[in-house]
C-alpha positions as CSV (number, residue, x, y, z in Angstrom):
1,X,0.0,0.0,0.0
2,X,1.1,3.3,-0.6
3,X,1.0,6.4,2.2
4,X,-1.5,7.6,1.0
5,X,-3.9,4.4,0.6
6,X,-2.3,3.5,4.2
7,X,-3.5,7.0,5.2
8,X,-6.9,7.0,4.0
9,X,-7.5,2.9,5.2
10,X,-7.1,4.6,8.7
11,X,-9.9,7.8,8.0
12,X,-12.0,5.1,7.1
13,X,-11.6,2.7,10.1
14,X,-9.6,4.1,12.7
15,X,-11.5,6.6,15.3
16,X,-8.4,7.8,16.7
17,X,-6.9,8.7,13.2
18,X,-9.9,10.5,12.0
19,X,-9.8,12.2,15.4
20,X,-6.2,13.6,14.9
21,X,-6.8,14.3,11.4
22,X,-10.0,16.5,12.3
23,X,-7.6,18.0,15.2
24,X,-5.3,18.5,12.7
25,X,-7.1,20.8,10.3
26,X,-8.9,22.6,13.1
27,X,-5.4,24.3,14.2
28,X,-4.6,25.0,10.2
29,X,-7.1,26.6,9.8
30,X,-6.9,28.6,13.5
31,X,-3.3,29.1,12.5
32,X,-4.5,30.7,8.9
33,X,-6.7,33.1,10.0
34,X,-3.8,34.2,12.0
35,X,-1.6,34.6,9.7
36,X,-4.5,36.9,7.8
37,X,-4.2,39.2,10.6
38,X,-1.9,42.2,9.7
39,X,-1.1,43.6,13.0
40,X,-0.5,40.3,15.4
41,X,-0.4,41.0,19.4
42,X,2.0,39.0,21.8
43,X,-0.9,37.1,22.9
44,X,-1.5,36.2,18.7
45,X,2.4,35.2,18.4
46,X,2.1,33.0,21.5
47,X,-0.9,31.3,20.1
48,X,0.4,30.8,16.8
49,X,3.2,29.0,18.6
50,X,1.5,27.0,20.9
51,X,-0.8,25.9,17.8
52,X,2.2,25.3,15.5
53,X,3.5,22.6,18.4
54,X,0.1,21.1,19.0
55,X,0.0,20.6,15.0
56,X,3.1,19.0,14.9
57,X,2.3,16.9,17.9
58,X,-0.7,15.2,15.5
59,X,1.0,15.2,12.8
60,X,3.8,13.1,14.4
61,X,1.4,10.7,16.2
62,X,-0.6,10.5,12.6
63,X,2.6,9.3,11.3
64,X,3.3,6.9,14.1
65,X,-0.1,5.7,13.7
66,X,1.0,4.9,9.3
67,X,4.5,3.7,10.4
68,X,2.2,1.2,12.9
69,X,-0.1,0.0,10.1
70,X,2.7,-0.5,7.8
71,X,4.8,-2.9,9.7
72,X,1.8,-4.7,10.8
73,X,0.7,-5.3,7.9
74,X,4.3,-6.2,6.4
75,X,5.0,-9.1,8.5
């Protein structure tokens, strides 16, 4: 399987993976209509931190989710 058929195997079945992949494109698009702002406060610049590590969190246990599925399913 390739990543993406290994990806979308787990939107179908996997609760969890849908979960972080919903997760996932809530803080892209938070972090978006940040970056629309012209004028960002501290407080914005914080938050766009804080929500770049929380997506990059996801995204890494998406991918150890894949990397999971893929030697499973290998051996």
């Amino acid at each position: 399987m390739t990543l993406s058929e290994v990806r979308e195997y787990l939107l179908q079945g996997d609760a969890e993976f849908q979960k972080l992949v919903e997760e996932h494109a809530r803080y892209s698009t938070q972090l978006e209509q940040l970056s629309r702002t012209q004028y960002r406060s501290v407080e914005d610049l914080q938050l766009e931190a804080h929500l770049k590590r929380l997506k990059l969190r996801l995204k890494d246990e998406m991918e150890k989710r894949v990397a999971h599925f893929r030697s499973a399913s290998s051996q």
